[in-house]
PyMOL commands that place a pseudoatom at each C-alpha (Angstrom):
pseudoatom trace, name=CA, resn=UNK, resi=1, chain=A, elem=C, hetatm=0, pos=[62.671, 89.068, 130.952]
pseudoatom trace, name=CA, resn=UNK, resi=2, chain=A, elem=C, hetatm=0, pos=[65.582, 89.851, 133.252]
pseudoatom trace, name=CA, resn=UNK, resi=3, chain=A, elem=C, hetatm=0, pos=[64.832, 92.141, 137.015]
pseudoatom trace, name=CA, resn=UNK, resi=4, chain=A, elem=C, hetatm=0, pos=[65.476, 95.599, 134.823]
pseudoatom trace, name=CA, resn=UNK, resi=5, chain=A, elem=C, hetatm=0, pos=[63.800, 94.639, 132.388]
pseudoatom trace, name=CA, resn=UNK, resi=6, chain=A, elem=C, hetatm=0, pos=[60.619, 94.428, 134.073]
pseudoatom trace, name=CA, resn=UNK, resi=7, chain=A, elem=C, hetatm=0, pos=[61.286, 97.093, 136.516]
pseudoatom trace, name=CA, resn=UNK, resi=8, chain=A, elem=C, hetatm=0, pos=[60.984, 99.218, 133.259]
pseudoatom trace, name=CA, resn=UNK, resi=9, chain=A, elem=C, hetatm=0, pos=[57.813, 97.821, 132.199]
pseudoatom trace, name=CA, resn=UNK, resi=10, chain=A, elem=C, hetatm=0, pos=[56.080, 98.503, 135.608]
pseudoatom trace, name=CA, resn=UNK, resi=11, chain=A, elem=C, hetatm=0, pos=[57.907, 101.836, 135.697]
pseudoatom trace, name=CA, resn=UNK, resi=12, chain=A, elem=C, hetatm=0, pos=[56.105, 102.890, 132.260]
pseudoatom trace, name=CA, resn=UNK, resi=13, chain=A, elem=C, hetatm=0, pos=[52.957, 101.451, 132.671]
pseudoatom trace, name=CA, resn=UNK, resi=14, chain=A, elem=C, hetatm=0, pos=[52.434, 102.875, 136.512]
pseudoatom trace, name=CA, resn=UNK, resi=15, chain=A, elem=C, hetatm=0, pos=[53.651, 106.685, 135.138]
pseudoatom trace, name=CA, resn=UNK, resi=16, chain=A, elem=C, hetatm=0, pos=[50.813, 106.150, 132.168]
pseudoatom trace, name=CA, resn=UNK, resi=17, chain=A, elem=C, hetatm=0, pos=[48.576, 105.810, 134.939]
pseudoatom trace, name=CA, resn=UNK, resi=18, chain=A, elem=C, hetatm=0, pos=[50.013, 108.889, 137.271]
pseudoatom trace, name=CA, resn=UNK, resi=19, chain=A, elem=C, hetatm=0, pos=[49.603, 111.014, 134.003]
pseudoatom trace, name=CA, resn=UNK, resi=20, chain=A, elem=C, hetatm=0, pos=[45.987, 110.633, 133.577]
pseudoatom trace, name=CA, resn=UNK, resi=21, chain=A, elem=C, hetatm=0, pos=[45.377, 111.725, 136.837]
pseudoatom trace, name=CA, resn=UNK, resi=22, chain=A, elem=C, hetatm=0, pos=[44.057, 115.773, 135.935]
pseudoatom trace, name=CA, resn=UNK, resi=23, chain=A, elem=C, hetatm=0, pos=[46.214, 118.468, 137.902]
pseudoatom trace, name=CA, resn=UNK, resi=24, chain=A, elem=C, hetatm=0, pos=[43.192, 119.507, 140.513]
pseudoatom trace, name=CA, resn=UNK, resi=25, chain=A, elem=C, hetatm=0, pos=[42.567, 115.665, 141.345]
pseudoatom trace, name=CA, resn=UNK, resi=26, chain=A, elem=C, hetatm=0, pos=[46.303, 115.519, 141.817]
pseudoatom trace, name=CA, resn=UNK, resi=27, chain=A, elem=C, hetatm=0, pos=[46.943, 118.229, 144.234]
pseudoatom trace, name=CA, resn=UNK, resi=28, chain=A, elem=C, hetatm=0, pos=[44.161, 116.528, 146.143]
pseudoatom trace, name=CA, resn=UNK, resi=29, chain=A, elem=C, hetatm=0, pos=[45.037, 113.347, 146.179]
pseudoatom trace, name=CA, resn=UNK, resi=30, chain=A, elem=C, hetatm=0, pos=[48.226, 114.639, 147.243]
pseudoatom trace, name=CA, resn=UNK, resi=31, chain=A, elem=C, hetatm=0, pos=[46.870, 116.333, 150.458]
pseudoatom trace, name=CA, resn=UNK, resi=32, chain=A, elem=C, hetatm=0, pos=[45.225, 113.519, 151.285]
pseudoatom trace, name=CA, resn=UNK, resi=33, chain=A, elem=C, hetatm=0, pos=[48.420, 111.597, 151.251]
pseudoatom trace, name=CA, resn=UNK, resi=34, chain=A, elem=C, hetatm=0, pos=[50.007, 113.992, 153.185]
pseudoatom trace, name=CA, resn=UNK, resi=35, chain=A, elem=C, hetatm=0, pos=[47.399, 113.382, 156.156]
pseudoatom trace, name=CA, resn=UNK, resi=36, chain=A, elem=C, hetatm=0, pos=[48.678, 110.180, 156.290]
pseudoatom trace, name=CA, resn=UNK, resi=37, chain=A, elem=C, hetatm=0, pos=[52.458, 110.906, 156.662]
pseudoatom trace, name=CA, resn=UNK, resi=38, chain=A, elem=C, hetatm=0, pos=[51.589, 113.748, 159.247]
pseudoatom trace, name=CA, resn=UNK, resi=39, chain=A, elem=C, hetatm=0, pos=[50.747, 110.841, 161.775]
pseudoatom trace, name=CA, resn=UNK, resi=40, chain=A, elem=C, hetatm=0, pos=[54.763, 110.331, 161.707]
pseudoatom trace, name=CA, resn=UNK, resi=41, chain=A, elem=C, hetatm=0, pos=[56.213, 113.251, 161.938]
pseudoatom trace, name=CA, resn=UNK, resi=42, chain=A, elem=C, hetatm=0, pos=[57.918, 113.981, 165.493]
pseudoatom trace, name=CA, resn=UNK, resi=43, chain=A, elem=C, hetatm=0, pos=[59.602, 116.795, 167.104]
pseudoatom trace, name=CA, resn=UNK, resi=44, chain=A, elem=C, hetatm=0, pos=[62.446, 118.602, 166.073]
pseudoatom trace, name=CA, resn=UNK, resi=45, chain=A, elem=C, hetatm=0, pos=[63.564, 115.755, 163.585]
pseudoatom trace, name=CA, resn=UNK, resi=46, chain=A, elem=C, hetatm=0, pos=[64.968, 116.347, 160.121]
pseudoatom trace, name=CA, resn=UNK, resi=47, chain=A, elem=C, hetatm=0, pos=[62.663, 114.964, 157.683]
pseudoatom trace, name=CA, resn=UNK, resi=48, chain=A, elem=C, hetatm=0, pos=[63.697, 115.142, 153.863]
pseudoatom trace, name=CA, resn=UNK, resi=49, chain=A, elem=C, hetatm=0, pos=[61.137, 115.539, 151.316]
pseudoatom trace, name=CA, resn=UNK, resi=50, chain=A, elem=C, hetatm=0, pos=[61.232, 115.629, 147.469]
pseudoatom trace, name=CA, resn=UNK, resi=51, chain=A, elem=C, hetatm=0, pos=[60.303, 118.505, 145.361]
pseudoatom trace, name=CA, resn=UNK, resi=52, chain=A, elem=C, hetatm=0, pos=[57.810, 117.294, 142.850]
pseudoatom trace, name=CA, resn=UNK, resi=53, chain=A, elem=C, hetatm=0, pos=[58.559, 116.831, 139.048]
pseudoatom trace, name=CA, resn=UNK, resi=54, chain=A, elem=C, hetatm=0, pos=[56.136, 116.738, 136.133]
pseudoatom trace, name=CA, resn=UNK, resi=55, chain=A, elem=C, hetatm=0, pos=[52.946, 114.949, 137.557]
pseudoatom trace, name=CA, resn=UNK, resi=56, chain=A, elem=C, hetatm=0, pos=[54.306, 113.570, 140.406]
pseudoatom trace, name=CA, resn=UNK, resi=57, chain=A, elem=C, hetatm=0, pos=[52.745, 113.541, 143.818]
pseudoatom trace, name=CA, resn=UNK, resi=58, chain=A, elem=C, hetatm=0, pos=[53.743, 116.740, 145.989]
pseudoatom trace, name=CA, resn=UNK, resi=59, chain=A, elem=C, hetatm=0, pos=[54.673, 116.501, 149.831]
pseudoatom trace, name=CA, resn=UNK, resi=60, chain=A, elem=C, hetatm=0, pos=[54.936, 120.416, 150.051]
pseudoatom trace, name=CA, resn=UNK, resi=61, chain=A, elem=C, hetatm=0, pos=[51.803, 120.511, 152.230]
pseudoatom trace, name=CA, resn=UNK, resi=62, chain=A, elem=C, hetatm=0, pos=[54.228, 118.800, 155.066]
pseudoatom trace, name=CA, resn=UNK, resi=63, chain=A, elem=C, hetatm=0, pos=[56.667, 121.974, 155.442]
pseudoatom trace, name=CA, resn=UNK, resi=64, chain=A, elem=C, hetatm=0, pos=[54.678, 123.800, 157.298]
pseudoatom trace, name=CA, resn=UNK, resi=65, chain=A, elem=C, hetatm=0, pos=[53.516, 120.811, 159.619]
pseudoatom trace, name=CA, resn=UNK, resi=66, chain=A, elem=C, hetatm=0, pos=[57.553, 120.046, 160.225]
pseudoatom trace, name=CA, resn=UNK, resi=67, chain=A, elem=C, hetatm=0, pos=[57.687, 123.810, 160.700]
pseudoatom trace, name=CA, resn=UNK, resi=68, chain=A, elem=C, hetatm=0, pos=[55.061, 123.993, 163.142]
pseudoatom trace, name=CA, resn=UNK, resi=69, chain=A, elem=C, hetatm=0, pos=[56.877, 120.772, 164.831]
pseudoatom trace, name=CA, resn=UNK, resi=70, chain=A, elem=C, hetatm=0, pos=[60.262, 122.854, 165.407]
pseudoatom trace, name=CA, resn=UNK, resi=71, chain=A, elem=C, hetatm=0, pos=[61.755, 120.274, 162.545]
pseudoatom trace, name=CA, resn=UNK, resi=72, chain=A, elem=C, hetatm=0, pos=[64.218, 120.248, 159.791]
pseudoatom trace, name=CA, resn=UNK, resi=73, chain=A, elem=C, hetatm=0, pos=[63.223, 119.759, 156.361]
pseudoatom trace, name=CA, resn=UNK, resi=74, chain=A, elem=C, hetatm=0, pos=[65.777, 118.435, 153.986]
pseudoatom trace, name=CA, resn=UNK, resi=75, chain=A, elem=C, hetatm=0, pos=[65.368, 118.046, 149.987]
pseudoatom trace, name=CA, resn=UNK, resi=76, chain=A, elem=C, hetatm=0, pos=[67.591, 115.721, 147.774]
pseudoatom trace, name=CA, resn=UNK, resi=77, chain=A, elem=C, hetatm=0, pos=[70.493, 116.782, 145.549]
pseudoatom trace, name=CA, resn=UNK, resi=78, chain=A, elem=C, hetatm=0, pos=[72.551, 114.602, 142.823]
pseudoatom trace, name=CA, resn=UNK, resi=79, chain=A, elem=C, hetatm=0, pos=[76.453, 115.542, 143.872]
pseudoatom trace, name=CA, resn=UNK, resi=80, chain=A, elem=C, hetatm=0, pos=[78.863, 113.207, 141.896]
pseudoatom trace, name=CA, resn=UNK, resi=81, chain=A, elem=C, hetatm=0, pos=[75.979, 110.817, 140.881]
pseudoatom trace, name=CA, resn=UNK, resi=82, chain=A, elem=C, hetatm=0, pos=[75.071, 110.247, 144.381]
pseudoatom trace, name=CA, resn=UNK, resi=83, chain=A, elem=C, hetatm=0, pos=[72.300, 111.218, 146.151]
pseudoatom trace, name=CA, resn=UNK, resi=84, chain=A, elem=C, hetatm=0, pos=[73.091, 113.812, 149.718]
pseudoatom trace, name=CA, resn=UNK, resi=85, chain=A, elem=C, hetatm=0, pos=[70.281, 115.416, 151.601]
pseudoatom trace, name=CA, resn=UNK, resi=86, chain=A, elem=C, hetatm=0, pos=[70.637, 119.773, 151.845]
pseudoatom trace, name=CA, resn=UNK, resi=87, chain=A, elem=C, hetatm=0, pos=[68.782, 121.599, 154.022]
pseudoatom trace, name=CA, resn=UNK, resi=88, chain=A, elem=C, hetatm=0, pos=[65.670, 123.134, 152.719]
pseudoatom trace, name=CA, resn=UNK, resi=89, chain=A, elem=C, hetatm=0, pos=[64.942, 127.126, 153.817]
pseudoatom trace, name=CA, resn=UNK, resi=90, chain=A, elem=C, hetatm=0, pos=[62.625, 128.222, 150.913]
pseudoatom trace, name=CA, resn=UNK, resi=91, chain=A, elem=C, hetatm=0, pos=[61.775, 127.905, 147.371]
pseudoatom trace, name=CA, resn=UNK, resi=92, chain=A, elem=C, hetatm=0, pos=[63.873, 131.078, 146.715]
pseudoatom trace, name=CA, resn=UNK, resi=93, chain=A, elem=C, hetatm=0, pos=[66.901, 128.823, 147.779]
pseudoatom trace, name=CA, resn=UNK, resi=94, chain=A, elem=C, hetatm=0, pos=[66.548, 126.324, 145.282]
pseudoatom trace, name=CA, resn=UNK, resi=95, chain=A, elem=C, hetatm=0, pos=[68.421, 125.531, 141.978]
pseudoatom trace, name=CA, resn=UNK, resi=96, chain=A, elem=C, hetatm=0, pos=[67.997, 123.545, 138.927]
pseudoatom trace, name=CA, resn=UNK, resi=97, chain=A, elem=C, hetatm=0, pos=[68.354, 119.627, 139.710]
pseudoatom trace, name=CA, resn=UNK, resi=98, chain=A, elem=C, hetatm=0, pos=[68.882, 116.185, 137.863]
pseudoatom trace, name=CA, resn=UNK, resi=99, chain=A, elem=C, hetatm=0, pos=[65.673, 115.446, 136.164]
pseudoatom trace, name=CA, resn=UNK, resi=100, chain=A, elem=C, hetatm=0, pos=[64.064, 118.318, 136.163]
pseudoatom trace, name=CA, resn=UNK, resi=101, chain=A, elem=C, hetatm=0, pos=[63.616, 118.498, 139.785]
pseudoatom trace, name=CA, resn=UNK, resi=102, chain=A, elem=C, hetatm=0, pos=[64.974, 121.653, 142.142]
pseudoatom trace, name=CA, resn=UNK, resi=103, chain=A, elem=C, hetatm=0, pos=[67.079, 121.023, 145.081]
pseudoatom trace, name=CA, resn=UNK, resi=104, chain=A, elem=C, hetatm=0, pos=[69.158, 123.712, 148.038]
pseudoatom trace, name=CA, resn=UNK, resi=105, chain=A, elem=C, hetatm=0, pos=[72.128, 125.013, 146.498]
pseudoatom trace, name=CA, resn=UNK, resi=106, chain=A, elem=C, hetatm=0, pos=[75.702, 123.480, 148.755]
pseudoatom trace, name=CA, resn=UNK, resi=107, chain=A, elem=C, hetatm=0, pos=[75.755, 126.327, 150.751]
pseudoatom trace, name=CA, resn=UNK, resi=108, chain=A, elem=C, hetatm=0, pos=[72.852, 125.490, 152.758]
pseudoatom trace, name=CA, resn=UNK, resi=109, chain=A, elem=C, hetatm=0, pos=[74.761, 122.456, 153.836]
pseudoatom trace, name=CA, resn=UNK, resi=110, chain=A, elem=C, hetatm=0, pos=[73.704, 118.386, 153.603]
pseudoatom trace, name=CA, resn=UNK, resi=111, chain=A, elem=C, hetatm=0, pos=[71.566, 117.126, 156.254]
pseudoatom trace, name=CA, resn=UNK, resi=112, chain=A, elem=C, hetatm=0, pos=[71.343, 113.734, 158.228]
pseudoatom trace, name=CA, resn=UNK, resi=113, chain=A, elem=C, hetatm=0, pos=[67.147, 112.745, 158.066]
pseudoatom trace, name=CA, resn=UNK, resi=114, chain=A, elem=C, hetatm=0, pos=[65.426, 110.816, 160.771]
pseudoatom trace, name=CA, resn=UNK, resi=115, chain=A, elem=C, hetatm=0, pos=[62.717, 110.455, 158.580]
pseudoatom trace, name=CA, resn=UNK, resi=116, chain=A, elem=C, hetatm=0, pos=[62.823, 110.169, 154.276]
pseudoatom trace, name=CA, resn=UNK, resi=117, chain=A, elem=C, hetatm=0, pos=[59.574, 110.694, 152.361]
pseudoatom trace, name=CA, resn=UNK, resi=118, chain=A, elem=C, hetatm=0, pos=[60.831, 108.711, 149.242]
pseudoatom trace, name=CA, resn=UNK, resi=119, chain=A, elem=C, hetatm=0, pos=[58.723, 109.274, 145.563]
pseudoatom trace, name=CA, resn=UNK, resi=120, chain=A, elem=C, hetatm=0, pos=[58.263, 106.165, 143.866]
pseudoatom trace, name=CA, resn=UNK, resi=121, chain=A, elem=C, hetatm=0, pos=[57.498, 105.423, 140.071]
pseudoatom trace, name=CA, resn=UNK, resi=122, chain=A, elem=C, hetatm=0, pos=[55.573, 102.166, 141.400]
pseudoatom trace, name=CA, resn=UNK, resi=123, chain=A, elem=C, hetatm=0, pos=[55.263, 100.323, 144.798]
pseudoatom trace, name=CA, resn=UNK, resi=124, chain=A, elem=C, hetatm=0, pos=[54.022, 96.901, 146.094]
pseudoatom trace, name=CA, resn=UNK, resi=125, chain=A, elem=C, hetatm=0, pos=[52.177, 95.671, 149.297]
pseudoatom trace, name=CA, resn=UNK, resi=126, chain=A, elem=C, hetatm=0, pos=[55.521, 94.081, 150.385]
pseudoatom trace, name=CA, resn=UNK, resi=127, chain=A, elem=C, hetatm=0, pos=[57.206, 96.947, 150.357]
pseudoatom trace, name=CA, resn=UNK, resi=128, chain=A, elem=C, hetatm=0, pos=[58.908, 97.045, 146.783]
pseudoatom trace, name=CA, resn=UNK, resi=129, chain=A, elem=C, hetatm=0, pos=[59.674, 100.227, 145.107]
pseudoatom trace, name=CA, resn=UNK, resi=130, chain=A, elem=C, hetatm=0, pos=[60.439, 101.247, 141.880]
pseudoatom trace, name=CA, resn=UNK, resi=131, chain=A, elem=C, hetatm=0, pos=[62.084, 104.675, 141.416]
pseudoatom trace, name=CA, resn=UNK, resi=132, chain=A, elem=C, hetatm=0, pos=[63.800, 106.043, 138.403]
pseudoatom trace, name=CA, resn=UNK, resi=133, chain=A, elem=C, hetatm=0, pos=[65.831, 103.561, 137.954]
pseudoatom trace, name=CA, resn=UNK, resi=134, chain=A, elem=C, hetatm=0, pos=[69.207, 104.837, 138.639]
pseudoatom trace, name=CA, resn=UNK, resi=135, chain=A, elem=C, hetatm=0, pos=[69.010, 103.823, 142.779]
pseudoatom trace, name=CA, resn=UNK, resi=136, chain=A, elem=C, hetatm=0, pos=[69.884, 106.491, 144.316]
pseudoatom trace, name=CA, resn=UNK, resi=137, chain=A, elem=C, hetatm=0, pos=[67.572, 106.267, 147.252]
pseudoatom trace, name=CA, resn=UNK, resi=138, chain=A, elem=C, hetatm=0, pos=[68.933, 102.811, 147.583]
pseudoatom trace, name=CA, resn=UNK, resi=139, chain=A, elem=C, hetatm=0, pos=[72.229, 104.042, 148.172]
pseudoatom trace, name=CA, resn=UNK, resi=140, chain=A, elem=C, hetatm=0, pos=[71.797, 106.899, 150.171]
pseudoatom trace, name=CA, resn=UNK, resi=141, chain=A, elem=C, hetatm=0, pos=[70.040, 104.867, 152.614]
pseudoatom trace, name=CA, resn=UNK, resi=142, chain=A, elem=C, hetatm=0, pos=[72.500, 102.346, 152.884]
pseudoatom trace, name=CA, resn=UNK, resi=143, chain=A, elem=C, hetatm=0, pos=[75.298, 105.228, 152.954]
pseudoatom trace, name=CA, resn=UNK, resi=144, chain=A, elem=C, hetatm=0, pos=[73.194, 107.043, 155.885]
pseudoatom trace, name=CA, resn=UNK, resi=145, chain=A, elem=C, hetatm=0, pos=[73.082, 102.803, 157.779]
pseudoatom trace, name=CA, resn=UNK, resi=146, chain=A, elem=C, hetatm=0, pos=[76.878, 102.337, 157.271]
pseudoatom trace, name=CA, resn=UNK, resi=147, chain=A, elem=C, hetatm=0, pos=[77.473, 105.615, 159.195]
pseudoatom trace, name=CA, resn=UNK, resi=148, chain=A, elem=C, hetatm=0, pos=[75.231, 104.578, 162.303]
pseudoatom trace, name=CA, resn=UNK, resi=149, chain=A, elem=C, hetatm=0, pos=[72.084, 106.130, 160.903]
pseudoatom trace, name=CA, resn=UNK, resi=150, chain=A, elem=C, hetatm=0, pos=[68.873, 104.194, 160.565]
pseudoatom trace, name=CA, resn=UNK, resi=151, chain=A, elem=C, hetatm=0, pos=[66.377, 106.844, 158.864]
pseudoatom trace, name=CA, resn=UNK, resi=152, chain=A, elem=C, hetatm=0, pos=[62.563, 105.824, 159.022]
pseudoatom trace, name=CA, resn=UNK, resi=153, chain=A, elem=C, hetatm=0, pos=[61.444, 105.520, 155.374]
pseudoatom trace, name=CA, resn=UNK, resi=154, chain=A, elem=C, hetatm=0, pos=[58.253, 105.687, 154.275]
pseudoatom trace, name=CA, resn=UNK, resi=155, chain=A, elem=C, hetatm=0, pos=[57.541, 105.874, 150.343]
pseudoatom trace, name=CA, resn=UNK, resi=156, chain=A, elem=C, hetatm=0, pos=[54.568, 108.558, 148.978]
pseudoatom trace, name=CA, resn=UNK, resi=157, chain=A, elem=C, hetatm=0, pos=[52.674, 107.744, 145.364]
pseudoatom trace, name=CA, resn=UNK, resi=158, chain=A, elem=C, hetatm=0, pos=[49.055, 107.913, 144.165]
pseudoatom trace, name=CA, resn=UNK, resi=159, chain=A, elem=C, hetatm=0, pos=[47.263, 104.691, 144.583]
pseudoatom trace, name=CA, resn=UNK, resi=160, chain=A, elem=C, hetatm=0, pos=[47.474, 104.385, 140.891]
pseudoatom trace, name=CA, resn=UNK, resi=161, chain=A, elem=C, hetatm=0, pos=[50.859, 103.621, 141.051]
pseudoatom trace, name=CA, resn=UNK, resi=162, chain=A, elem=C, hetatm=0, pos=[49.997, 100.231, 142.940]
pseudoatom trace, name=CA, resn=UNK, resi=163, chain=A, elem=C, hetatm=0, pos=[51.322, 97.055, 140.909]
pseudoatom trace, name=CA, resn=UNK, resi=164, chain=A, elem=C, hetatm=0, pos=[51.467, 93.408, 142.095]
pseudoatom trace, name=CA, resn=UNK, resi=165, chain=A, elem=C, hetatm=0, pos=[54.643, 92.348, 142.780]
pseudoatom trace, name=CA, resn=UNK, resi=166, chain=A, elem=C, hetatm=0, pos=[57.792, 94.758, 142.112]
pseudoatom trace, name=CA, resn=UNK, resi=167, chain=A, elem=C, hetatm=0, pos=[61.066, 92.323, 141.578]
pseudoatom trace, name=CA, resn=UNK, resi=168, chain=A, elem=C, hetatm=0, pos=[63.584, 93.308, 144.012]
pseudoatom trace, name=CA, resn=UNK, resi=169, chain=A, elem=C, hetatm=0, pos=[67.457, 92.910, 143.359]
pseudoatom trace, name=CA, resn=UNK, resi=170, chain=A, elem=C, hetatm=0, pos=[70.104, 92.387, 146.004]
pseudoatom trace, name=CA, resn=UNK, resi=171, chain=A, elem=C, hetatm=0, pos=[70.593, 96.463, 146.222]
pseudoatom trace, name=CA, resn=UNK, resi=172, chain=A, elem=C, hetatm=0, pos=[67.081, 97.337, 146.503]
pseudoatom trace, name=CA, resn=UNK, resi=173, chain=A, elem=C, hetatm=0, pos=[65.625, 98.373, 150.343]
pseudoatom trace, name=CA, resn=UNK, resi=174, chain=A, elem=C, hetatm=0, pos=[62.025, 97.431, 150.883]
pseudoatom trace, name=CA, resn=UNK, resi=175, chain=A, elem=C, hetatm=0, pos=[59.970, 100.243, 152.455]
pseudoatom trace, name=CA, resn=UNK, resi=176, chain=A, elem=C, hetatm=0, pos=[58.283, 99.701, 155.579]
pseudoatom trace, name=CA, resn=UNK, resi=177, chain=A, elem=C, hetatm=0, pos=[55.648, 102.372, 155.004]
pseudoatom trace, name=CA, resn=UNK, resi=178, chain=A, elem=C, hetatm=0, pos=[54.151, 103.442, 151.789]
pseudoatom trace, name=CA, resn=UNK, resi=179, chain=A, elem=C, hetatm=0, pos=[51.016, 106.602, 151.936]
pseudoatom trace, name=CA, resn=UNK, resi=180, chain=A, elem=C, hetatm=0, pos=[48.988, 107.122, 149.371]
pseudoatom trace, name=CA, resn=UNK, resi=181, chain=A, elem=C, hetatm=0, pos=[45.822, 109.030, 149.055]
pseudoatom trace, name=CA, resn=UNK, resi=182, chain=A, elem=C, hetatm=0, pos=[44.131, 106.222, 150.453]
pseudoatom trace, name=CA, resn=UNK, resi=183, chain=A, elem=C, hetatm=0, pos=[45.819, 104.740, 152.823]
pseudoatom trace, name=CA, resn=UNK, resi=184, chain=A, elem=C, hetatm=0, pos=[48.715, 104.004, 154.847]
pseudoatom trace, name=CA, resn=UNK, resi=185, chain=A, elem=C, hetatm=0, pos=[50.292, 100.823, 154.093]
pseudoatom trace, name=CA, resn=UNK, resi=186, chain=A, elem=C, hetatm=0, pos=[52.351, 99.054, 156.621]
pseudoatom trace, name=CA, resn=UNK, resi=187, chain=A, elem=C, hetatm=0, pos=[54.116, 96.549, 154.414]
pseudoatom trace, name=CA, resn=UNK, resi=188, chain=A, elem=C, hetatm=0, pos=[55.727, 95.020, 157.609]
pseudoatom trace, name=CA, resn=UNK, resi=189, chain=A, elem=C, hetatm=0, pos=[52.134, 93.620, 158.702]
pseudoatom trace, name=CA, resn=UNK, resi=190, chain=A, elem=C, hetatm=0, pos=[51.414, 90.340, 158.979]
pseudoatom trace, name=CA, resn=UNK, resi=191, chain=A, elem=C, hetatm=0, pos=[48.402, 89.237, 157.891]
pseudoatom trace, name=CA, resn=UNK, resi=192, chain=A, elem=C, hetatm=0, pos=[45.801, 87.764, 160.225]
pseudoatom trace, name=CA, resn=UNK, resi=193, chain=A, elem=C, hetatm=0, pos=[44.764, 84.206, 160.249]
pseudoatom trace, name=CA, resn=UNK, resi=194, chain=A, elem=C, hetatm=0, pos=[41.080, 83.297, 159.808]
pseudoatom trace, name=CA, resn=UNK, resi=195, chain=A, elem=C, hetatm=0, pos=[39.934, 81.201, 163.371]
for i in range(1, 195): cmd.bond("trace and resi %d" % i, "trace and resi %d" % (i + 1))
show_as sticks, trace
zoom trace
């Protein structure tokens, strides 16, 4: 089975799991998740979110701590099948997005994060991600690098969405962080040797 191949395997069997999740136990295990990611926020940095589709985990709860932190948020937008970060004001300035998703309409201009909350279809311990499968996030990233700009990353799923190993390809950027309801995982850790 070739690298897409089984990206699209995981992909489907990690969104079965997602989808059994009820709506109440997802908007807690969301805030939950949320507490995790708070612990990285800083001052007055631009931090873009995602605006949640179908049963997807929702990092709303964090505007108001970025808010109260005299940050930026920023929300994702397909332009020219490429992925550019707009600044978010309110719900009442979104539009209809790529995949059913909302995003700022131009005129609120892109923005540059410091930090990206990234959704993931599935995730591993190393750090592997699986997204929708068109890379976008990928991109963007390196995009935002080739211009000076190192964002933190940290990716946000339900624990569910766990799988062993994800198989990376040449194009795909491990996350260092990855928060979950349960946990924050530091992918970069090494483990500790028994004495």
């Amino acid at each position: 089975m070739d690298v897409s191949s089984a990206k699209a395997k995981l992909r489907t069997q990690a969104l079965l799991r997602r989808a059994a999740l009820g709506e109440s136990e997802r908007r807690l295990r969301s805030a939950h998740a949320v507490r995790h990611i708070e612990k990285l926020l800083r001052p007055e940095e631009t931090v873009a979110l995602f605006w949640p589709i179908r049963d997807e985990i929702d990092p709303r709860p964090l505007l108001p701590l970025i808010a109260a932190q005299e940050g930026t948020a920023a929300l994702p937008a397909i332009v020219e099948n490429r992925l550019v970060f707009r600044h978010f004001l309110d719900e009442e300035g979104l539009e209809a997005g790529t995949f059913g998703t909302r995003h700022p309409s131009p005129h609120h201009g892109e923005a540059t994060p410091d930090l990206i909350v990234a959704p993931l279809a599935a995730f591993d311990r190393a750090g592997g991600r699986i997204g929708y499968g068109r890379g976008y996030y990928d991109t963007a990233v390196a995009e935002l690098r080739e211009r000076g700009h190192a964002p933190r990353l940290v990716g946000l799923a339900f624990s569910c969405q766990e799988v062993d190993i994800v198989p990376m390809e040449d194009h795909d950027i491990p996350l260092p962080l990855i928060a979950t309801e349960d946990e924050l995982i530091d992918t970069t850790a090494k483990p500790t040797e028994a004495l």
